[in-house]
C-alpha positions as CSV (number, residue, x, y, z in Angstrom):
1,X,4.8,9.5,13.7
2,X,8.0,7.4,14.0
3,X,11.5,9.6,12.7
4,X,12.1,8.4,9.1
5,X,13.6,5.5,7.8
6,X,16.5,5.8,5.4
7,X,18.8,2.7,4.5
8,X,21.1,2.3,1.2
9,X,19.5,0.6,-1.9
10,X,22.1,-2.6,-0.5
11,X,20.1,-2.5,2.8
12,X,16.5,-2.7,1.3
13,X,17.9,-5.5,-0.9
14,X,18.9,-7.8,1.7
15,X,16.1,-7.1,4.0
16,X,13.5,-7.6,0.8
17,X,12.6,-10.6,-1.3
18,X,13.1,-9.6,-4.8
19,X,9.7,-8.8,-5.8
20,X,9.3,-6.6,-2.6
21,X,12.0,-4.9,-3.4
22,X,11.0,-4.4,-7.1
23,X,7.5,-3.4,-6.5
24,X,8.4,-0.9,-3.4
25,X,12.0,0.5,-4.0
26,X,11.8,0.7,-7.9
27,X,8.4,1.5,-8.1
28,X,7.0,-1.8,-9.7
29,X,3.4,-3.2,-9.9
30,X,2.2,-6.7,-9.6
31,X,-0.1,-7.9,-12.1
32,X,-3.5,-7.6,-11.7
33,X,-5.4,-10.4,-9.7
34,X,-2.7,-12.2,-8.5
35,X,-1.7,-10.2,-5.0
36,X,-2.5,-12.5,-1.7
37,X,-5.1,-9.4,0.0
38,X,-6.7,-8.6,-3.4
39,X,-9.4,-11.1,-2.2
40,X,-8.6,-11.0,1.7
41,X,-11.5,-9.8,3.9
42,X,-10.2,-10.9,7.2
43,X,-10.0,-8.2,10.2
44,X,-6.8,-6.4,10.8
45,X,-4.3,-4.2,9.8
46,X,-2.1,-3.5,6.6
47,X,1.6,-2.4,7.3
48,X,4.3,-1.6,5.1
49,X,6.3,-4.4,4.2
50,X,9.7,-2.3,4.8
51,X,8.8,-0.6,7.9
52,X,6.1,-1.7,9.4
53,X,4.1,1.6,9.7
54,X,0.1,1.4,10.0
55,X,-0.9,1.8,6.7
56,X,-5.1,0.7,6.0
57,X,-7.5,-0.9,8.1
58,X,-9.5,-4.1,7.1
59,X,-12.8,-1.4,7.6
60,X,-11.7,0.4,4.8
61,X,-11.6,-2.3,2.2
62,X,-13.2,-2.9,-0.4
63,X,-13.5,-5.0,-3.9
64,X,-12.9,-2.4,-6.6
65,X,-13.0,-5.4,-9.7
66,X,-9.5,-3.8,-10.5
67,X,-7.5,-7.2,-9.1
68,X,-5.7,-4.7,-6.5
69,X,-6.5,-4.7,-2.9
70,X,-8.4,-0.8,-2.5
71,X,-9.1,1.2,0.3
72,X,-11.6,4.2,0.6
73,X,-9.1,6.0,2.8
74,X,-6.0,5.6,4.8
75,X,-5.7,4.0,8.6
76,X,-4.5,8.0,9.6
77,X,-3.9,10.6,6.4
78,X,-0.2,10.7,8.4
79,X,0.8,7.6,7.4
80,X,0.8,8.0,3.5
81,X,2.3,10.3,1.3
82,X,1.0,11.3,-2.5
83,X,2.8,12.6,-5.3
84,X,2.1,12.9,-8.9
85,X,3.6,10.4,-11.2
86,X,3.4,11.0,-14.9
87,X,5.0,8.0,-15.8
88,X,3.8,5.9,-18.5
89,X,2.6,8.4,-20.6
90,X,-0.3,9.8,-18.0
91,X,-0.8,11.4,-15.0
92,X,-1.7,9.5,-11.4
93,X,-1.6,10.4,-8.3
94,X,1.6,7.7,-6.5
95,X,0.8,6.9,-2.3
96,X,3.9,6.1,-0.4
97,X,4.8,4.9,2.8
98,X,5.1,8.6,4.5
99,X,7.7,6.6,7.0
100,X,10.3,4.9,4.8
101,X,9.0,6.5,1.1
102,X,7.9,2.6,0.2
103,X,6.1,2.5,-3.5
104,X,2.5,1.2,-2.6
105,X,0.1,1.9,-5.4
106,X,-2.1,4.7,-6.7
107,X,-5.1,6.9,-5.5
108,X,-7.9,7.6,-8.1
109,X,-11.0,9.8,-7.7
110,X,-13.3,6.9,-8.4
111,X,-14.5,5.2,-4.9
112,X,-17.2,4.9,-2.9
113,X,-18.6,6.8,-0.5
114,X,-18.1,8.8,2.1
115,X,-14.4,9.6,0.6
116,X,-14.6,8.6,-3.2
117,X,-11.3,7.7,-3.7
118,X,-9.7,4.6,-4.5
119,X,-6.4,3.1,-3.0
120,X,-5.4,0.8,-5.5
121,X,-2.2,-0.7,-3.8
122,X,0.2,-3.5,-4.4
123,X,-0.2,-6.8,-1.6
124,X,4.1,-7.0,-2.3
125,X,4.0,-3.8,-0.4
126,X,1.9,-5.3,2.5
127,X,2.0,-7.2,5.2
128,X,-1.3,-8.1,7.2
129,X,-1.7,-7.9,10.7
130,X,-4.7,-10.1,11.6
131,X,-6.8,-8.5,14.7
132,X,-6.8,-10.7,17.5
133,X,-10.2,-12.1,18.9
134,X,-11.5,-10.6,22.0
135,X,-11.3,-13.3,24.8
């Protein structure tokens, strides 16, 4: 794992569109059904939007109905870090980017097999790297 990324609220802002920056830094959510990978099933990778780090693999995607891109599991366990967030009036368990702290989503107990949970994270915190075709 990389060292950790730190940078001053004005640094994220200029290096973040608006909505990137809500969502990730000030722990925003899109709405529901309206992120660019909720419907994505293409081969690749999903990085953090801030730093880059290997978040989830296309493998471990799945359509969870919730209009979120989810994940049965992270690309390495390494990667993310969980907290408990009892915002909004109930408890859920927040995933972050473990290499710059980015705001990606929520984990919930609810999905499939083998792992049965549920990575319910935000396509503003994303950015896809397709896999490139064997030649």
């Amino acid at each position: 794992m990389a060292d950790k990324i730190k940078k001053s609220e004005q640094e994220w802002r200029k290096e973040l569109t608006p909505q990137q920056y809500h969502i990730t830094r000030e722990k925003g959510t899109e709405p529901p059904f309206t992120g660019q990978y909720n419907k994505s099933y293409e081969d690749g990778v999903y990085r953090c939007v801030c730093c880059g780090n290997e978040l989830f693999r296309s493998d471990e995607k799945f359509d969870s109905g919730t209009g979120w891109p989810s994940f049965c599991a992270p690309a390495a366990k390494e990667n993310v870090l969980t907290e408990t967030d009892q915002s909004h009036g109930m408890a859920r368990t927040e995933v972050m980017c473990n290499q710059c702290g980015a705001h990606l989503g929520h984990v919930f107990p609810d999905g499939p097999r083998p792992t049965g949970l549920r990575y319910c994270i935000n396509s503003t915190s994303l950015d896809f790297q397709r896999k490139k075709p064997r030649t």
